[in-house]
N, C-alpha and C positions, 0 to 999 in steps of 0.2 A: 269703472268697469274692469278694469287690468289688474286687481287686488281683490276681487270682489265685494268689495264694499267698507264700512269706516268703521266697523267694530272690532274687535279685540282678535278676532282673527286676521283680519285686512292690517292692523298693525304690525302683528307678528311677521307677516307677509314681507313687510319690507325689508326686513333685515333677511329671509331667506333668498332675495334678489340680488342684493349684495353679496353675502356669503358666494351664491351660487358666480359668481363674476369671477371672483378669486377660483372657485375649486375649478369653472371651464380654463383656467390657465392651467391650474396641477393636470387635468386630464391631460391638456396638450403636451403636457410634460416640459413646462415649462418654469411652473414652481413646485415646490416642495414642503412649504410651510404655510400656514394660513394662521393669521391673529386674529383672537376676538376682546374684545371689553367693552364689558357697559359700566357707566356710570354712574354714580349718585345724580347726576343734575339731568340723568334723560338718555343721554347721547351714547351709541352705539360708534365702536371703531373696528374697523376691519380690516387687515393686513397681508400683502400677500410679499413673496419673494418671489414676484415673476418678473414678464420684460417690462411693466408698466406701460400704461398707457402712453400712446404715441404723442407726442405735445405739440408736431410739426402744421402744419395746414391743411387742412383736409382736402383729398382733391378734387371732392363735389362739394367744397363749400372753400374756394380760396384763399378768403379774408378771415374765415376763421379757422382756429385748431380745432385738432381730430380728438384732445380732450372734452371741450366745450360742445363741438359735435356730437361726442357719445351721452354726454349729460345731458342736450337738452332735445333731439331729434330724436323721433321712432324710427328704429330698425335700419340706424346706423352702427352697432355694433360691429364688429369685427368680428366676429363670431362664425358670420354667414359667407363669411370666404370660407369655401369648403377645403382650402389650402392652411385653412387658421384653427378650428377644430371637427374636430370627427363628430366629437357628440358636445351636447351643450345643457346646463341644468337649467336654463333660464327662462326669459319669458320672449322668446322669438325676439331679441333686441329690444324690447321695449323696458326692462326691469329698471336698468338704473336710472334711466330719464324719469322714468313714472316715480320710481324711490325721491328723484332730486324734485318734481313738481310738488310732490305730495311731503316734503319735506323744508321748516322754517329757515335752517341751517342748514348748510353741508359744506364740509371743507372736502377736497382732496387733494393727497400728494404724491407727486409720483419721481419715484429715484430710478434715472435712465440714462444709462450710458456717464455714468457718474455725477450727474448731477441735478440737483433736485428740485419741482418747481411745485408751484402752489396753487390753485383756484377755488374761490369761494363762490358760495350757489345762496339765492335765495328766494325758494318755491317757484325753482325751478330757473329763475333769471340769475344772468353773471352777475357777479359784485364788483367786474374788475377783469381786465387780463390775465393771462397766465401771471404768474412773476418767480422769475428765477431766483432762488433763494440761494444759489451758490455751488461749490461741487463737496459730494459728500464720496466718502469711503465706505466698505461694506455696509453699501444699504442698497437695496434695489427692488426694483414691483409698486404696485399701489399701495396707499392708503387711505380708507374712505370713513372719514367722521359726519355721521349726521345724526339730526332732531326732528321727529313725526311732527306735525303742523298744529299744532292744537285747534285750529279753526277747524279743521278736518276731521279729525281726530277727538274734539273733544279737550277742554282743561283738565279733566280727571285721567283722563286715556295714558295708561304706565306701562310700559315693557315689564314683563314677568321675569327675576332672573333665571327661576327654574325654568320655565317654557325655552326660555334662550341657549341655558346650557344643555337640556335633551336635543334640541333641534341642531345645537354644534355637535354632541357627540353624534349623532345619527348620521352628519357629512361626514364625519370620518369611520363609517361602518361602511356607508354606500361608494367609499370613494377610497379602495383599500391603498396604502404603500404614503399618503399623504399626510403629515404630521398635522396637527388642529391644536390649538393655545388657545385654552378660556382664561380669562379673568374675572375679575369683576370687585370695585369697592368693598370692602371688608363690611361695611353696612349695610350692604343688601343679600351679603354670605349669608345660605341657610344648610342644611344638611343634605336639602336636594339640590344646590348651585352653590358649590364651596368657591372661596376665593380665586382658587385656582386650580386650574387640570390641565395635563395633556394626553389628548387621544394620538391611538395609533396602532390602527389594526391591518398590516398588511397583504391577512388573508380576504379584507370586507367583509362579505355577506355573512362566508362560514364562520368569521368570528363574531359574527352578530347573531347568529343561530347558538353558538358554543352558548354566549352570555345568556340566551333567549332563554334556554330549556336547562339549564346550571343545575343542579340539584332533583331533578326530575326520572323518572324510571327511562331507562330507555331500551326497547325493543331491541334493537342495534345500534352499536356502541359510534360506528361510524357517522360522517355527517359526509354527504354526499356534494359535491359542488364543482363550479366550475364556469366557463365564460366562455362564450363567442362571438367574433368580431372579424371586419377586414377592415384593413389599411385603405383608408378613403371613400368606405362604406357611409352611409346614412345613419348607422344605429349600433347598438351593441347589446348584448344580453348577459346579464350573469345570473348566478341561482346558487342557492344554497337548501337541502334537503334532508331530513330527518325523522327517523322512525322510534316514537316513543308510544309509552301506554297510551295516550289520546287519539295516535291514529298518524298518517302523515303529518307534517308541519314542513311549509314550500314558503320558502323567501325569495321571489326575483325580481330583478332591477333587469329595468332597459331603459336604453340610453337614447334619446332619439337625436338626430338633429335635421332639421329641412333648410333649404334652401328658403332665403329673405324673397 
């Protein structure tokens, strides 16, 4: 029900629950980069440079951490501390729990406060403790590799790399000033999801209106835009606006987030 269902949309789905974890940390302004890659064998990796995930114990769950917390409990996220972020892309706290049930595999790792630990998931159950893999140097934020269920899913059911790489460049249209890193296996590069790219459009929306209407007549040369928000507000709006031979063309994002 949290994906809307087990077809090739509902697949894609997962990986925009993820992504979207990593960009509510760039919104909060706490990372700056965000990695993507997929795989020959399946599996999707996603990367951020933020604080990482907390590893400590959760305080409504004592005996266990606020990693394993976040993986397998709904709307435990962090998110809905309205002290944590402003706005949120995701699915009310439930995305990456639902990604980890509804997924075979899943590793995550997270570099915090220099040093870096481990946890493995499958469909949804722990594999194991945390496990401390040691201290590391410039690395820090999450990392989260996982594999869609095939019993769920389907034996045939295959992530598209085009569909992957439009859906990362489109986080980095709606989410302007944040850098985005596709990859992906040289075997599944086609013309519409090359091996490699990096987005990064710091105007957002207007630079996705600029790209929209490229080549096109335009009535007025200008592209009209802009954002409003408050500091500890519930939501945020931005817009991007343009007048060409078709008539207006109106791009806005709003940003919601409610309280868990």
């Amino acid at each position: 029900m949290y994906i809307g269902g087990t077809d090739i949309n509902a697949l894609h789905h997962l990986f925009a629950e993820v992504i979207d974890n990593s960009m509510d940390e760039a919104i909060a302004g706490h990372a700056s980069r965000i990695e993507v890659h997929f795989g020959e064998d399946g599996y999707i990796t996603v990367s951020d440079n933020g604080r990482g995930i907390p590893v400590e114990k959760h305080p409504k769950f004592p005996t266990r951490s606020t990693l394993e917390i976040v993986h397998t409990v709904l709307h435990a996220g962090g998110k809905f501390d309205s002290k944590a972020y402003e706005t949120s892309g995701g699915l009310h706290g439930v995305g990456v729990s639902v990604v980890n049930a509804l997924s075979d595999d899943m590793v995550v790792e997270v570099a915090r406060e220099q040093q870096l630990y481990r946890m493995t998931f499958s469909r949804g159950i722990p594999q194991g403790d945390i496990v401390a893999l040691g201290r590391v140097n410039n690395r820090r934020g999450t990392t989260t590799r996982f594999h869609p269920d095939p019993q769920i899913f389907g034996e045939t059911a295959k992530f598209s790399a085009a569909r992957l790489f439009k859906m990362t460049r489109a986080k980095a249209y709606l989410f302007g000033g944040v850098e985005l890193r596709w990859s992906c296996d040289e075997s599944l590069a086609t013309e519409e999801a090359p091996a490699k790219a990096v987005f990064h459009y710091p105007d957002g929306l207007r630079d996705f209106m600029t790209a929209r209407i490229d080549g096109e007549t335009r009535i007025v040369d200008d592209i009209f835009s802009g954002s409003s928000g408050k500091a500890g507000s519930h939501g945020a709006v931005e817009w991007a606006i343009a007048l060409d031979h078709r008539g207006w063309r109106r791009f806005i994002l709003l940003q919601y987030r409610a309280d868990a």
